[in-house]
N, C-alpha and C positions, 0 to 999 in steps of 0.2 A: 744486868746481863753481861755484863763485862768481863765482871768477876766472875761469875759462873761460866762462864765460856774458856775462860784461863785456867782454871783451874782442871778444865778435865783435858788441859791440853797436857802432853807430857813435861812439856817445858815452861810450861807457867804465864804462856805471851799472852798478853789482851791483844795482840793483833796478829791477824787483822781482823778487824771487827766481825762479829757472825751475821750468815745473812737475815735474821731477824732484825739485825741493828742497819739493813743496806749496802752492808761488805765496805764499805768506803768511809775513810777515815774524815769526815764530813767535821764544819765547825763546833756541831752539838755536841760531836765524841770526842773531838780536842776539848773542851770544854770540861766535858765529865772527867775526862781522864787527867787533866790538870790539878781537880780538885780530890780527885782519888789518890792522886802523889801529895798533896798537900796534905790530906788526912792519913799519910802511910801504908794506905792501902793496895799503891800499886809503886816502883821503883824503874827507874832507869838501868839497864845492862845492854853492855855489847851486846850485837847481834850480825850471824853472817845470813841472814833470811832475808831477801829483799821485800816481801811481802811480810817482814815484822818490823820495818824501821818505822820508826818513832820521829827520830830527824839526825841530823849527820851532822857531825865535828869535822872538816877534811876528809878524811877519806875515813875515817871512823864512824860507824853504820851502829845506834844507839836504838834496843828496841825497848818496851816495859813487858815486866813480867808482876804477877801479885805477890804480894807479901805475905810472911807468916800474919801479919794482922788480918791482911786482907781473905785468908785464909779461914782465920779465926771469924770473922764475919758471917763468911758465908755458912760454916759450921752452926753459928747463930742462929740464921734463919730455917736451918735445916732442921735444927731440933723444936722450930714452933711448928712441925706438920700435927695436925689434927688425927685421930685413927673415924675422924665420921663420913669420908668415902674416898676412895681411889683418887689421887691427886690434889684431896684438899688442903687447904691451909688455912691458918689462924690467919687474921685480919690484921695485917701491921700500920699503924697511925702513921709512920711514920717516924725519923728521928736516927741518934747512931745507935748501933747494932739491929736496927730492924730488918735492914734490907732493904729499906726505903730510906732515900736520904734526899736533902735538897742541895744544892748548890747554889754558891754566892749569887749566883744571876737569879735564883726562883725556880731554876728546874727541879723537876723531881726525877728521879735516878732510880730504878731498880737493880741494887744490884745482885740479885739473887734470884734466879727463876726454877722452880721444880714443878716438873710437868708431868703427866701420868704416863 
């Protein structure tokens, strides 16, 4: 949901988090988002948005935006929609390019949601 939230922003921020995910950059979404940058999928960029910082260098306000990978992803999961009814989709196991992914810790991570 990260990633899908980023992407239909004009500027590409994962934050702040959507209120699906609690609006609050909580340790679960530190978390995801740490292993999102490990996998390429999201990057560190300036930001002058107080409700998009990430964390701060001095007086340097650093927010994340998504990647063209991370772009690519979600593109992924979009092309597994089903045509068998309004809002369905193909069943992802899990794994990369699904849309489901796990994180070092065991979490499982959606990062793509398409709703009807």
């Amino acid at each position: 949901m990260l990633l899908s939230a980023a992407i239909n922003r004009p500027d590409g921020s994962l934050l702040p988090p959507s209120a699906a995910l609690g609006g609050e950059l909580s340790e679960r979404i530190r978390k995801a988002i740490t292993d999102l940058m490990r996998r390429g999928l999201a990057e560190e960029r300036a930001t002058i948005q107080a409700d998009e910082v990430w964390r701060e260098e001095g007086d340097r306000r650093i927010g994340l935006v998504i990647t063209d990978a991370g772009r690519s992803a979600i593109a992924a999961e979009s092309g597994k929609e089903t045509d068998k009814g309004a809002g369905e989709t193909t069943a992802a196991t899990g794994g990369p390019g699904t849309g489901h992914e796990t994180t070092e810790s065991g979490e499982r991570l959606v990062l793509a949601h398409r709703g009807s």
